[in-house]
N, C-alpha and C positions, 0 to 999 in steps of 0.2 A: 703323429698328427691324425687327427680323427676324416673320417669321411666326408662330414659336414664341412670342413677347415679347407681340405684338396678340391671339393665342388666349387666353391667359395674364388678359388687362385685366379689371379689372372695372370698368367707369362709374360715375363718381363724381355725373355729372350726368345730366339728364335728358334731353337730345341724347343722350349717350353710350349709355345703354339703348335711345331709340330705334334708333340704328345696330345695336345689337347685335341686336336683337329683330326687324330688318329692317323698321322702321315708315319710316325712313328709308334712302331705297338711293344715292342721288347728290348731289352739293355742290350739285347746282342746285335741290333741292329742300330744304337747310339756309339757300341763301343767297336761294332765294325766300321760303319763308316766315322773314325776318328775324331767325334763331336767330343766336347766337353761340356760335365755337365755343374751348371751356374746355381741352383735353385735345386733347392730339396725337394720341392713339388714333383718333380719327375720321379724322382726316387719314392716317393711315396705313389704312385699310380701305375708305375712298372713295374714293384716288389711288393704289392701289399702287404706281402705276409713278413716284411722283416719283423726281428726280435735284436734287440741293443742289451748289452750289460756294462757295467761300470766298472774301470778297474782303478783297483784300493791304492792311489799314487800317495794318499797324506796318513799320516799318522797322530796320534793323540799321547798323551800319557797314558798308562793304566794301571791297572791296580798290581803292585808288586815291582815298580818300576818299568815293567812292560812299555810294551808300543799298543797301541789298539790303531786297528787298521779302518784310513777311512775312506772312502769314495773322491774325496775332495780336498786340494794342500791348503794350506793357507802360509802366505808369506806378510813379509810388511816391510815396509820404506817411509822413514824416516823424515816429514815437513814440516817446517813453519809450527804450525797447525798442531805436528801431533803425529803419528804411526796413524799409518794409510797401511788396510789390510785389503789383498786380494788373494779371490779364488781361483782355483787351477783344478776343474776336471777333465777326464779323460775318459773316452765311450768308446765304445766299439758294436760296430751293428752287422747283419746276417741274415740270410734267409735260411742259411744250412744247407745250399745247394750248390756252392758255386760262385757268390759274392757276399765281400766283403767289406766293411770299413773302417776307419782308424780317424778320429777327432778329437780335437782339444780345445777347450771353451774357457775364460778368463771372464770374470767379474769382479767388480768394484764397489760397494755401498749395501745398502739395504737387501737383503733377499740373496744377495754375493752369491753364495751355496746355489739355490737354484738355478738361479741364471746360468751360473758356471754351467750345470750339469746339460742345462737345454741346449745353452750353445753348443756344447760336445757334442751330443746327438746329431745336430742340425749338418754342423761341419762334416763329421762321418759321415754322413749320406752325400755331401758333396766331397769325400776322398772314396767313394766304395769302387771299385776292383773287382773282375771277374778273379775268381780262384780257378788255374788248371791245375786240376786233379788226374791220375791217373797209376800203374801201379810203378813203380822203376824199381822194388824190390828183386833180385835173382832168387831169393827165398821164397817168393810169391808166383809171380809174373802170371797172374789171373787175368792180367785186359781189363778188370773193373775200377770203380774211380773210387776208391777207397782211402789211399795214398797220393801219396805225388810220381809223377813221369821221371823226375829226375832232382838229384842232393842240389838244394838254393841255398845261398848264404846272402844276409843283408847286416845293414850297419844301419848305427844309428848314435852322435855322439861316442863312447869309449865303451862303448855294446859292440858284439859284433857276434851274428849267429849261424851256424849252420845245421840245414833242416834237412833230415836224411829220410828219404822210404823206408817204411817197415811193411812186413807181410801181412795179411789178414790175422785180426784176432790181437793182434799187439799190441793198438789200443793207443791215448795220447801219453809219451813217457816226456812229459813235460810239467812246467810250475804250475801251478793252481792258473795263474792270470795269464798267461800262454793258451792255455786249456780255452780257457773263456771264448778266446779271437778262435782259434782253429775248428771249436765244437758249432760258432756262427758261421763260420767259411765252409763245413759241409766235409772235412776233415778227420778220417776217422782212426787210423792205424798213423804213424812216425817215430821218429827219433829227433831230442833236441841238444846242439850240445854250444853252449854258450861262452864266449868270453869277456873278460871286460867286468867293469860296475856293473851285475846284473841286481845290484840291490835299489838301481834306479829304475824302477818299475817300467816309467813311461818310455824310456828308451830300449827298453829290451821291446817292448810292444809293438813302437815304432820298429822297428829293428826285424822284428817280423813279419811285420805290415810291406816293408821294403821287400824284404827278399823274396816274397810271392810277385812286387810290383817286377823285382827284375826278370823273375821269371818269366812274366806278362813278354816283356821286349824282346825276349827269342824268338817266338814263332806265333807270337798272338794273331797281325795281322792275318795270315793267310788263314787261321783257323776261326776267325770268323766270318772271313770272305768267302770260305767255302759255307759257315754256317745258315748266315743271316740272305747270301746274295750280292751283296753290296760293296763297291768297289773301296777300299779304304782306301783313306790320302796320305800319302808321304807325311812322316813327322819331321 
């Protein structure tokens, strides 16, 4: 969303006033005090600087009997009428420091493709996630935020993953679309190791979008009660 578009917003909710009114100035203090957030607008004037990339869920024919891989599925069902075709992409957005998000956007008719792809974006900024980083490697144990504090495992449909610390220098030992989410999340050294249909793209993604979210539930509150100030509220 351009600058012009976020001056433009007027808040529907009552997070979104705060942001505007400057009662609220940073995610750590929406995601300390246990707000949810409704409206992408926020996300766009908390994070300015995010970056989204698109992971390749559809495939095409190619030359050689190949797959060529695309940004966007396309399915169809069967009316009256005719084959009704919908779009299905999948986004994922980042600033590279610390949060992250995971969205999926469906369209119908004319322009289907786009659509698809904007809704993805949009919805990602309303699933985006603090990343805790830190090091839990015994090969490492630097103190810097490099890796992760400690091995997460997440599920998603007949996916299921576990995300292990690696030491400086290691690098991301993961699939190209894996890669994508973790290098937005600010992610720099791990281990991946997968089970399940990982040839369902969207579900392994999802799947790692999960297990950082569980990670979130350990000890998130009090680490942003100590960050931000602010008392968070019982979930």
């Amino acid at each position: 969303m351009s600058g012009e578009q976020t001056k433009d917003w007027v808040p529907q909710t009552e997070l979104g006033k705060d942001v505007v009114d400057g009662k609220i100035t940073s995610m750590e203090e929406v995601f300390g005090q246990g707000r949810k957030i409704m409206e992408p607008e926020i996300v766009d004037l908390l994070l300015p600087n995010l970056d989204h990339e698109l992971i390749l869920v559809g495939g095409s024919p190619g030359k050689g009997g190949g797959i060529r891989r695309t940004p966007a599925k396309r399915t169809a069902k069967m009316h009256k009428s005719g084959r009704k075709y919908k779009m299905t992409a999948l986004a994922v957005i980042g600033n590279g420091n610390g949060y992250a998000g995971v969205g999926e956007g469906q369209a119908t008719g004319s322009g289907a493709f786009r659509t698809a792809i904007q809704k993805s974006i949009k919805n990602s900024k309303l699933n985006i996630i603090p990343i805790r980083r830190g090091c839990g490697s015994w090969e490492c144990e630097c103190a810097s935020h490099h890796s992760l504090p400690t091995e997460i495992e997440g599920k998603s449909g007949s996916v299921r993953v576990v995300i292990k610390p690696a030491p400086r220098g290691t690098g991301l030992v993961v699939s190209d679309e894996v890669k994508k989410f973790l290098e937005l999340a600010g992610v720099k050294d791990c281990w991946l190791k997968t089970f399940g249909e990982t040839r369902t793209r969207g579900n392994l993604i999802k799947a790692v979008y999960n297990a950082f979210r569980n990670l979130n539930q350990l000890k998130m509150k009090d680490e942003f009660k100590e960050r931000s100030g602010s008392v968070v509220g019982e979930a």
